[in-house]
Each structure stands twice: as C-alpha cells, then as structure tokens.
C-alpha positions as a Python dict, from the first residue, in 0.01 Angstrom:
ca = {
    (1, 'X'): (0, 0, 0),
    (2, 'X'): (-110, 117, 390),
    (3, 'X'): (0, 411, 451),
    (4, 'X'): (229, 513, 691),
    (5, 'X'): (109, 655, 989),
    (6, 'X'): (238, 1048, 1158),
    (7, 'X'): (375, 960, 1477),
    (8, 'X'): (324, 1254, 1700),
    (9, 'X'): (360, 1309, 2050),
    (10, 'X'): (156, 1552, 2299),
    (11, 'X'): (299, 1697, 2538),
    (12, 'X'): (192, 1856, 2848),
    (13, 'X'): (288, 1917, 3205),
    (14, 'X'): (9, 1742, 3386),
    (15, 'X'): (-340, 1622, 3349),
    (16, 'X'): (-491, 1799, 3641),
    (17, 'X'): (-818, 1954, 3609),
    (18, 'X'): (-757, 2242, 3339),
    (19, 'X'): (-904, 2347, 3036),
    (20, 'X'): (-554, 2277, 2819),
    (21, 'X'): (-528, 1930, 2991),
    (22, 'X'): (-888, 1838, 2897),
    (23, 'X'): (-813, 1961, 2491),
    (24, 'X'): (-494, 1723, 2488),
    (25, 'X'): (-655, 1425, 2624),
    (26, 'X'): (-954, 1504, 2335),
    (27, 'X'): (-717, 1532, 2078),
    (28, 'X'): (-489, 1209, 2196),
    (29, 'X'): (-810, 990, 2257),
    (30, 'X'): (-1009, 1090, 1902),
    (31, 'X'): (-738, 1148, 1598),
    (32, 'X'): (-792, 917, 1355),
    (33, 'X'): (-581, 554, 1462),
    (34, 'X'): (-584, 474, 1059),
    (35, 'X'): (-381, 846, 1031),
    (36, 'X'): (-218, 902, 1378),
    (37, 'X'): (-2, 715, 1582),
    (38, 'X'): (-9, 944, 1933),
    (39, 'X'): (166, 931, 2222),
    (40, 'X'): (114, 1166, 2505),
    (41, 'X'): (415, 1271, 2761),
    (42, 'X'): (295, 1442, 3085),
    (43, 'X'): (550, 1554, 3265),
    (44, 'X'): (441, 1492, 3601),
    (45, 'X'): (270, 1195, 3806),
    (46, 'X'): (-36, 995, 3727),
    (47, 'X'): (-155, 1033, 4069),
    (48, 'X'): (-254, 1352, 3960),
    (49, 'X'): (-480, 1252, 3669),
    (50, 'X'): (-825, 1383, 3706),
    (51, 'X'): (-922, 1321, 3307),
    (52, 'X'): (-973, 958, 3193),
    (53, 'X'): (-668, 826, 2952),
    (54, 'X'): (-804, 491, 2889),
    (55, 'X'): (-697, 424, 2498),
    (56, 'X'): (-464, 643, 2499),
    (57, 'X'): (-56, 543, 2505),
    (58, 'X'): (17, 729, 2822),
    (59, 'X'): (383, 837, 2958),
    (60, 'X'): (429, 951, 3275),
    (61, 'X'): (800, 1116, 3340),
    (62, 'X'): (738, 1154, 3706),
    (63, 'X'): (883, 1505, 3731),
    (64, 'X'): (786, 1837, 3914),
    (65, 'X'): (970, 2099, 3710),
    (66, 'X'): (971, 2099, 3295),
    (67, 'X'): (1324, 2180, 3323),
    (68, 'X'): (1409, 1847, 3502),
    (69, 'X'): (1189, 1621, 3162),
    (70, 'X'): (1417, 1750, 2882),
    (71, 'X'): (1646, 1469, 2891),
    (72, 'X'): (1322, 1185, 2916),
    (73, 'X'): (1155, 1341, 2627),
    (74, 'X'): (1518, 1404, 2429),
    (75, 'X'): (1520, 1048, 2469),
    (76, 'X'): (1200, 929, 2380),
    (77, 'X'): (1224, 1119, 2072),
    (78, 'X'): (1527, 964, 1995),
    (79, 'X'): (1354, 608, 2075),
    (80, 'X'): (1010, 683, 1882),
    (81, 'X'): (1088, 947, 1616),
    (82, 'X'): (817, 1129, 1607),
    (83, 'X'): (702, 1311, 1336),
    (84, 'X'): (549, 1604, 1516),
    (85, 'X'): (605, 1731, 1895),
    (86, 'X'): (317, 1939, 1991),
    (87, 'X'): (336, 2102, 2355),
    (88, 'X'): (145, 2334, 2530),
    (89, 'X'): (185, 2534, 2830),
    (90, 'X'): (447, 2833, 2848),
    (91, 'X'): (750, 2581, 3023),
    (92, 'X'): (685, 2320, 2809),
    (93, 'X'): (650, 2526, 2433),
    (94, 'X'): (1019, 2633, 2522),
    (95, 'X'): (1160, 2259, 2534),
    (96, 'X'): (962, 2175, 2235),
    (97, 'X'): (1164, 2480, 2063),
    (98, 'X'): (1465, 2379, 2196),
    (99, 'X'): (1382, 2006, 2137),
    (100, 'X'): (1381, 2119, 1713),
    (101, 'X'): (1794, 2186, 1740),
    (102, 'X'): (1883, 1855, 1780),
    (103, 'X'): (1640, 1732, 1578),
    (104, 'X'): (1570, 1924, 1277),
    (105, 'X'): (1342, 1737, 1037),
    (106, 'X'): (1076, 1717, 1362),
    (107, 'X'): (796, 1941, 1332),
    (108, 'X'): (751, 2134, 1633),
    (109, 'X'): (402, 2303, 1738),
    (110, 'X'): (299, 2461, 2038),
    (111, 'X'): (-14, 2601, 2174),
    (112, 'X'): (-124, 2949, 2300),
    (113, 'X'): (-313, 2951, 2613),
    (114, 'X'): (-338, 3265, 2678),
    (115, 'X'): (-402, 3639, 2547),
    (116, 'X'): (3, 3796, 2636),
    (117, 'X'): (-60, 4130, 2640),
    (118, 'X'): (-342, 4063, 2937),
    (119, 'X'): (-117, 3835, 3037),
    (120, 'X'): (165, 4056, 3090),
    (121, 'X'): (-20, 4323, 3354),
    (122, 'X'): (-23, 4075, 3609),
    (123, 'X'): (313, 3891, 3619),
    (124, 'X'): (520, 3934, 3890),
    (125, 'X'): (837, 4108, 3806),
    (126, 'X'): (1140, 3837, 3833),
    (127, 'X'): (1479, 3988, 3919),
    (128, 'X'): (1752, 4009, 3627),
    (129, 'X'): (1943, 3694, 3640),
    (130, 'X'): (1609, 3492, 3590),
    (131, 'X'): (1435, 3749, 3330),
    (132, 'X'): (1766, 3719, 3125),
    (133, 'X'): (1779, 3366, 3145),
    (134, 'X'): (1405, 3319, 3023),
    (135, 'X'): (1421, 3589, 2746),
    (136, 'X'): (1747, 3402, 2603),
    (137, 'X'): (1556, 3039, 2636),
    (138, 'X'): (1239, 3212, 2490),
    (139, 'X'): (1427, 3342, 2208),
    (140, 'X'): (1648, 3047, 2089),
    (141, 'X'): (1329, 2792, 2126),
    (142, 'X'): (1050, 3110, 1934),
    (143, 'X'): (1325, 3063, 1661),
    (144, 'X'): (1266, 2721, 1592),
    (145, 'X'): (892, 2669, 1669),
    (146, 'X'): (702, 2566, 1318),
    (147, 'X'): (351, 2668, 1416),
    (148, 'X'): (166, 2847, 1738),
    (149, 'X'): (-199, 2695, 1769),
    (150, 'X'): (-399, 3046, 1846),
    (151, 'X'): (-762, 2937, 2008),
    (152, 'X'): (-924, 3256, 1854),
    (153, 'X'): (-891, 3500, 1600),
    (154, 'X'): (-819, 3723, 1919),
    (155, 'X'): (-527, 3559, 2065),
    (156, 'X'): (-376, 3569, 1710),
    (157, 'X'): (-423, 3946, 1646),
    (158, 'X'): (-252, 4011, 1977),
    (159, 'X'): (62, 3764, 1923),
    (160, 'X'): (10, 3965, 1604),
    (161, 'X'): (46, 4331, 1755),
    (162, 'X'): (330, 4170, 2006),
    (163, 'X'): (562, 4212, 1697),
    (164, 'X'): (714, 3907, 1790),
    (165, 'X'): (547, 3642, 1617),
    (166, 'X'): (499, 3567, 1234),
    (167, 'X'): (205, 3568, 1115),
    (168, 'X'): (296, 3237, 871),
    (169, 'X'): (321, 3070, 1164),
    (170, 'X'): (-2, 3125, 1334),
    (171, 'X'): (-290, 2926, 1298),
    (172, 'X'): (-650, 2929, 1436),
    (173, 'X'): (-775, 2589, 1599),
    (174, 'X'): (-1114, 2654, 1838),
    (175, 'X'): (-1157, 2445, 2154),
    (176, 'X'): (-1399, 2180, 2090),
    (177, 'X'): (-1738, 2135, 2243),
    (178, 'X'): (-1680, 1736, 2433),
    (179, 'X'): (-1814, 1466, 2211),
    (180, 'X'): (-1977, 1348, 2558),
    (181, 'X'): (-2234, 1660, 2553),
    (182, 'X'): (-2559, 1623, 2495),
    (183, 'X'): (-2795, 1901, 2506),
    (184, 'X'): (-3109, 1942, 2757),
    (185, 'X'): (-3443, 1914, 2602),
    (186, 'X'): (-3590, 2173, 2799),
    (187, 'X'): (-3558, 2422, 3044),
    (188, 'X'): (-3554, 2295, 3442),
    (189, 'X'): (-3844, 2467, 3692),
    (190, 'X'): (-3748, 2826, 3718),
    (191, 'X'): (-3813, 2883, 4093),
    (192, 'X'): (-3535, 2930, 4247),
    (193, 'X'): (-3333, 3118, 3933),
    (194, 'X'): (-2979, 2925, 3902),
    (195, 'X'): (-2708, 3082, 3814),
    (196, 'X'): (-2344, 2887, 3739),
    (197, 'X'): (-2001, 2908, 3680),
    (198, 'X'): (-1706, 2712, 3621),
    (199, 'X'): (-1343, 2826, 3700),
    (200, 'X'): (-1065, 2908, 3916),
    (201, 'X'): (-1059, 3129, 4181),
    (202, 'X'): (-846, 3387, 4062),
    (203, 'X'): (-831, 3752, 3939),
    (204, 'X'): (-862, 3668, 3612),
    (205, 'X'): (-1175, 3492, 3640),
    (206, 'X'): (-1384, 3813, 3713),
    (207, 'X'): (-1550, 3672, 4009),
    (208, 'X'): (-1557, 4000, 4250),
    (209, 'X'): (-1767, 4166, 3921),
    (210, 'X'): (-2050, 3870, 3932),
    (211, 'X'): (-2118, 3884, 4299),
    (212, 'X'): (-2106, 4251, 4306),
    (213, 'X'): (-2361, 4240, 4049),
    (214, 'X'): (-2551, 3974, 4227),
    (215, 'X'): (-2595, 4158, 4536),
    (216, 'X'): (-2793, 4482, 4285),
    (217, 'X'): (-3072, 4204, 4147),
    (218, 'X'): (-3429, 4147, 4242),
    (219, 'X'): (-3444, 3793, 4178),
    (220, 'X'): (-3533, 3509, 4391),
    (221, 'X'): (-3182, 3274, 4276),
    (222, 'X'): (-2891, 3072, 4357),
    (223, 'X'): (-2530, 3071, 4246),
    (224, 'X'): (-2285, 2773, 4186),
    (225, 'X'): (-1952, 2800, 4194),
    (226, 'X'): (-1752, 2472, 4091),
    (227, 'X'): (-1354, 2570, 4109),
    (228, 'X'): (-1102, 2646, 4366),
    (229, 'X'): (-817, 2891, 4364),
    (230, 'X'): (-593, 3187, 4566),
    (231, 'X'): (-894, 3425, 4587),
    (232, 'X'): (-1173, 3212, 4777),
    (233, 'X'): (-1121, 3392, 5125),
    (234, 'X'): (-1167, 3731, 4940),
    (235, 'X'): (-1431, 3649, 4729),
    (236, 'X'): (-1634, 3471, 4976),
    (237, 'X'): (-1595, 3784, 5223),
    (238, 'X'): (-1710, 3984, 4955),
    (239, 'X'): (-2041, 3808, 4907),
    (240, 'X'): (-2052, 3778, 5258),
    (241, 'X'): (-2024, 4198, 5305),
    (242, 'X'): (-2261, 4212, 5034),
    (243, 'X'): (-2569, 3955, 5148),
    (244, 'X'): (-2543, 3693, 4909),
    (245, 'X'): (-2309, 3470, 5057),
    (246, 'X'): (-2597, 3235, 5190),
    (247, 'X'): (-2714, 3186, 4812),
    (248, 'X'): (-2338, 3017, 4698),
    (249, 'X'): (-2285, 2681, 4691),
    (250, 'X'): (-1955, 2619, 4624),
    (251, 'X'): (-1790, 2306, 4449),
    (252, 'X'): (-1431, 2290, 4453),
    (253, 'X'): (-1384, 2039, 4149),
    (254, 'X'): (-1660, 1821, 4036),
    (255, 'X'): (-1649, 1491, 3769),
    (256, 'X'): (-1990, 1590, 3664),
    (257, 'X'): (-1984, 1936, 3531),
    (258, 'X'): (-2205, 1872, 3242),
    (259, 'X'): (-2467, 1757, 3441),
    (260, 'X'): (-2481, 2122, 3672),
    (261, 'X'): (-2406, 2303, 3353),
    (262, 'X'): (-2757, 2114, 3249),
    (263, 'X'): (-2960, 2130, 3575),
    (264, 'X'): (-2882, 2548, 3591),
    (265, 'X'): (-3033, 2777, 3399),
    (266, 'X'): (-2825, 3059, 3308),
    (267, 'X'): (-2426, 3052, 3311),
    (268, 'X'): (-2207, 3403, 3417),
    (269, 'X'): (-1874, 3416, 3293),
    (270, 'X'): (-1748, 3780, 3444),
    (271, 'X'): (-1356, 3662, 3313),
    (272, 'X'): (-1106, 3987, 3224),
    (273, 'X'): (-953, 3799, 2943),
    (274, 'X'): (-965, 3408, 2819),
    (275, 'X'): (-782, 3149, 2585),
    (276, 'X'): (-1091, 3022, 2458),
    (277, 'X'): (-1365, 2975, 2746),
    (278, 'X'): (-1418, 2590, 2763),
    (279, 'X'): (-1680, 2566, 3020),
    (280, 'X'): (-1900, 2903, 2811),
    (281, 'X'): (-1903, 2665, 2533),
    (282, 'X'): (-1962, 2320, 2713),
    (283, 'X'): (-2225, 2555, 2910),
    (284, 'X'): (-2384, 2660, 2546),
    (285, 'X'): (-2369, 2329, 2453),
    (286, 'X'): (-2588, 2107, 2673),
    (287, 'X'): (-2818, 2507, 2593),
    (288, 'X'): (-2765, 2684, 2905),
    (289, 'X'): (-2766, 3051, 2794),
    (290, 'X'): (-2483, 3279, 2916),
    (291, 'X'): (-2432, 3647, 3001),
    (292, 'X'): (-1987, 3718, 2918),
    (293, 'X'): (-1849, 3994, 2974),
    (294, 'X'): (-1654, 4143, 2655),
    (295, 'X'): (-1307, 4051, 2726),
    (296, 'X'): (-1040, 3940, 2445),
    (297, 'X'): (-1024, 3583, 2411),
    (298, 'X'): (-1306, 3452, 2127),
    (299, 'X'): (-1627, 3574, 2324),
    (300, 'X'): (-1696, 3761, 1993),
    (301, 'X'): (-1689, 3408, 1820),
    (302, 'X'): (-1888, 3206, 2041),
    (303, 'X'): (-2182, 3479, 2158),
    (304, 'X'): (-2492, 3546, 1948),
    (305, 'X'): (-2709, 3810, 2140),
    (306, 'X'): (-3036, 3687, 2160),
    (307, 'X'): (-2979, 3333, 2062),
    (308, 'X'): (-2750, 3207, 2319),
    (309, 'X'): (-2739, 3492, 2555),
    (310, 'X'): (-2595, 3824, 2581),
    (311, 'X'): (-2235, 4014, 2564),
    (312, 'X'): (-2221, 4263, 2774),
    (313, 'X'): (-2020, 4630, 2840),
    (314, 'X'): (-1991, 4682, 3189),
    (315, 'X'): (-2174, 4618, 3530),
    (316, 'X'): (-2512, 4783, 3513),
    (317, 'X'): (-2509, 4640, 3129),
    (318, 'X'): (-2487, 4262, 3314),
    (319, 'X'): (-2715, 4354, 3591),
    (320, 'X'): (-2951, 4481, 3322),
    (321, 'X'): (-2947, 4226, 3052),
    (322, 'X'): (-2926, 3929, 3339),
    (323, 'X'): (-3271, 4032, 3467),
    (324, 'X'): (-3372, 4074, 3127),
    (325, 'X'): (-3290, 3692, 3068),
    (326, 'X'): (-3420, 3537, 3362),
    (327, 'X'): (-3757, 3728, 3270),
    (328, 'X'): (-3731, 3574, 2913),
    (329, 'X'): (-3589, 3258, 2946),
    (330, 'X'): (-3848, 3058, 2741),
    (331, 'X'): (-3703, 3225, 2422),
    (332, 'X'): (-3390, 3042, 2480),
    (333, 'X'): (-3482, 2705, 2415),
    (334, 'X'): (-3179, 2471, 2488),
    (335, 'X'): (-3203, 2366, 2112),
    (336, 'X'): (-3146, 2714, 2013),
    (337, 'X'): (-2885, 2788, 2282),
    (338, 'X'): (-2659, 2478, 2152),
    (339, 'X'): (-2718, 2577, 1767),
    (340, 'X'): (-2432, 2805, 1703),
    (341, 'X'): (-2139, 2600, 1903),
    (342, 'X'): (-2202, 2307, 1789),
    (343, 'X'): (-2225, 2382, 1416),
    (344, 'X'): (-1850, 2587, 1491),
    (345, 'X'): (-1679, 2426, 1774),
    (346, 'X'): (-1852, 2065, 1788),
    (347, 'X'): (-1581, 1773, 1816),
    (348, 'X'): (-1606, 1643, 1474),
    (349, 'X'): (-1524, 1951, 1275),
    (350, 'X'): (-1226, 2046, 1545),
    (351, 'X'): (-1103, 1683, 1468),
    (352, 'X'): (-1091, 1715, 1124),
    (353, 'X'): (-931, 2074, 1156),
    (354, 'X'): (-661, 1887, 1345),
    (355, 'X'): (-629, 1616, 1136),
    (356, 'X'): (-622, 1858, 814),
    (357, 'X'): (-351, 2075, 976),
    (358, 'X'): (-145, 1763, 1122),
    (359, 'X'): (-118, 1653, 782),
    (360, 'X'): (-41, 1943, 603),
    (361, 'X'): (249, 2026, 819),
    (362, 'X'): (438, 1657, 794),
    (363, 'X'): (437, 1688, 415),
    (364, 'X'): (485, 2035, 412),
    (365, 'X'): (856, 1952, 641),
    (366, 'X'): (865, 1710, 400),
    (367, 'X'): (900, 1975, 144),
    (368, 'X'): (604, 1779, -79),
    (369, 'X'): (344, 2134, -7),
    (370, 'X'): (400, 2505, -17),
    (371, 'X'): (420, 2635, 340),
    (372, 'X'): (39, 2830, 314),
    (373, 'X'): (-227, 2697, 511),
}
C-alpha cells in the first residue's frame, strides 16, 4: 500500500534576499516528494522573489502586512489540510500559533531567527496600547506552538534562560551548507589580499569593528562588501575618516555570491550576535577561511581554530590573528577549510534531520510516538 504523504505548508513573509528566505526555499525544493507533499505561502508579491522557486508549489497572497494573510492562509488550510504549518519570522510564528485554535489536530512549528535576549537591547520601545496588544497575541499563539526550530545549541540555551519557553519543545536544526556549493581546489594569487563579507548593513552586523580593524593592518588588500542596509552612509564615512575607503568595493546584492565567496581569500564576519551565520558557512564551504568574532549564535559550532580559521576575543585579537592568516594561508587548503561544515551542516544530513523530525511530529499528533525527540 503507498503511503500517504505529510502535507505541510511553509510559510514565510517574502522571498527577498535573506538568510531565512533562502532555508525555506531549500527545504520546499529538496524534502523527499515520495514523503512530503509541500506547499509554500509567502505572504507578499512575487515581484519580489530574488531565490529561484521553480519545482516548488508556490502561493503568493499578495499582501504587505502578516496581519492582513490570516484569513488566505485560514482558508487554504481549510482547502488543503495540511498536516504541519511551519512559519518563520516573528509576525508570521504568531498566526501559525493562532492558526492551531481553530484547527487543533494541525501541527504547528515555527522557527527562531534570532538570539532574544540580543535581540531585545536594540528594539525600539512601542508605546502601551501596541506592547499590550503584542504580549497578549504572543502569549495566546506561544501557548499553542508544538515545536520552536532553534538554529544552534545557543539560540536554544537562551530561549532556555528566557524562562518562557519549554524545553520539550525546542529542537536543534543547523542551517544547511547549499547543495549548489562546490569547494575551490586551491587558493587564488595572493597579491592583492581579499578580504569578504556578506550581510546587511546594520548594527548588528559588526561592520564599524572590521573597518576599524582594517585601517590598524600592514597588508597590501581589498575588502568586499556584498549587502545593503540603514548604516551604509555611516559606515562608509567611517572607512573614509579612517583611509581605507578606496580599498571597498561594495555590492549591494549579488546572484553570484558563491562565486566571490570562492575568488576571495579570507572571509570577516565582525557580527554582535547571529541565528546561524549562512554566508560563514557557505564561505567555509567553497574553503574560504574566516576570522568571527565570538558572538552567541553557533560560531562555537561551526569554527575550528586552525582548520578553518580563527575565533576571536576582541579587536587587537582580530587584527592579530588576521595578519597571522594572511601570512599562513597555505595551511588552509580549501579542502581542509570545507571539512568540518560539510560533514555537520552539508544539505543531505540537514534534509534528513528535517525529514526525521517532520515525521516524528505527524505521528507523534497522531498519538502513535511518545512526545521525546
């Protein structure tokens, strides 16, 4: 007898370029089609689309606010019957909690994309009407939320210390390395040193702390930026005040990342927190070394000092261990760079971790397994 596939649908608010839009469309495009039946709702408008959805069973709702979709996907639901709704993104977690009230044998999964007590030192405070409103919504969908995906061991412990969450309902799933990279088979001429990285312009990003460092090193390099954001005035004024402005090149969004990740030699990731750095480990993976600043967010899990580059402290720790891996940079071959992420975080085994957990949890609602994965 075939057996009967687990509908679920993805959910998500667009499919702009973002590191929790490019982990949906994975998952949607390479879950098994014997096991999975998938369907992915983006909330807004297909003109946005930077990622490419062919094979997947797209549905565009065509709206600006989350708010504004919870009728569409009520609906669809009530059309499809899915077994699982998975969302991610803050706006869209809540209507997948509320979503699980008025229909109760759906399993409902969200996805953490970010570390909340970092999180939390930078939001702008909202007056009381609004704060009220959110807390109650927060509250009555956190209720009925089956499982949180955590991207690192990190993001758990903190939902952990929030006192908030259960820890029953937590689960690790990594970000994958892209089944479309292939690692480098050796290192590119070394005059001019490159340096790289990928992200938005933002405070969160760490930029200010790379350039600053940048401007203390005697080496003959260039830096790539590829990302746009709020901060690009201040940042590029900063490199300007500090003489290395002339050695940026900046990329405001780019269809071939993989291919700079490859062409540079050494990636700088100077973030103050993460989810679970996609570009470090697409970076790692086509054996670009990095230097990361320790920050909470799974650098712990994907570094190996003195394989595939170095964790560092502070400032002078990055200015010091950066020179010391542009001077040794034929230690890091990109074979040995790529080793550790791709054993850990490469696209088969973060398939099958899906595929494992999307199966446990329909016959676990089911009530055919014990709730312990």
């Amino acid at each position: 007898m075939t057996q009967k596939k687990i509908k679920i649908f993805f959910c998500i608010p667009n499919l702009s370029a973002g590191g929790a839009e490019r982990v949906m469309v994975f998952l949607a495009k390479n879950l098994s089609s014997e096991l999975f039946s998938v369907k992915l709702i983006v909330l807004g408008f297909e003109k946005d689309t930077v990622y490419s959805t062919s094979g997947i069973d797209v549905c565009y709702l065509n709206e600006e606010k989350a708010q504004n979709a919870f009728v569409k996907i009520y609906q669809l639901i009530k059309e499809y019957k899915p077994d699982i709704l998975f969302g991610t993104l803050t706006h869209i977690n809540q209507i997948v909690g509320l979503l699980s009230y008025l229909f109760p044998k759906m399993v409902c999964v969200t996805r953490q994309t970010f570390i909340i007590s970092e999180a939390k030192k930078s939001v702008k405070q909202q007056n009381w009407f609004v704060r009220t409103k959110n807390e109650i919504l927060r509250k009555l969908a956190h209720k009925r939320i089956d499982y949180t995906i955590c991207q690192s061991n990190d993001m758990k412990n903190d939902m952990l210390d929030s006192g908030v969450y259960d820890f029953r309902k937590l689960v690790v799933l990594n970000n994958p390395v892209s089944n479309e990279i292939r690692t480098k088979k050796e290192i590119s001429p070394k005059k001019p040193i490159k340096f790289i990285t990928v992200g938005r312009l933002n405070k969160q990003k760490g930029y200010d702390r790379i350039i600053t460092c940048l401007s203390k090193i005697n080496v003959n390099f260039t830096y790539t930026i590829i990302g746009d954001g709020p901060r690009k005035e201040s940042l590029f004024g900063l490199a300007e005040n500090l003489g290395v402005l002339e050695r940026i090149n900046h990329i405001p969004f780019s269809n071939e990342v993989y291919q700079h990740l490859s062409e540079h030699h050494i990636y700088l990731q100077g973030s103050l927190y993460e989810g679970f750095p996609n570009a470090l480990l697409e970076s790692l993976g086509v054996g670009t070394p990095a230097i990361v600043y320790e920050a909470p967010g799974g650098m712990n899990e994907i570094m190996i000092d003195g394989e595939n580059g170095y964790l560092v402290k502070n400032d002078a720790d990055f200015v010091e261990k950066l020179q010391l891996l542009v001077m040794e940079l034929d230690s890091f071959p990109p074979s040995q760079v790529s080793k550790h992420v791709l054993k850990n975080f490469g696209s088969k085994k973060i398939i099958s971790d899906y595929e494992n957990f999307f199966t446990w949890i329909t016959r676990e609602k089911k009530g055919e397994l014990p709730r312990n994965i």
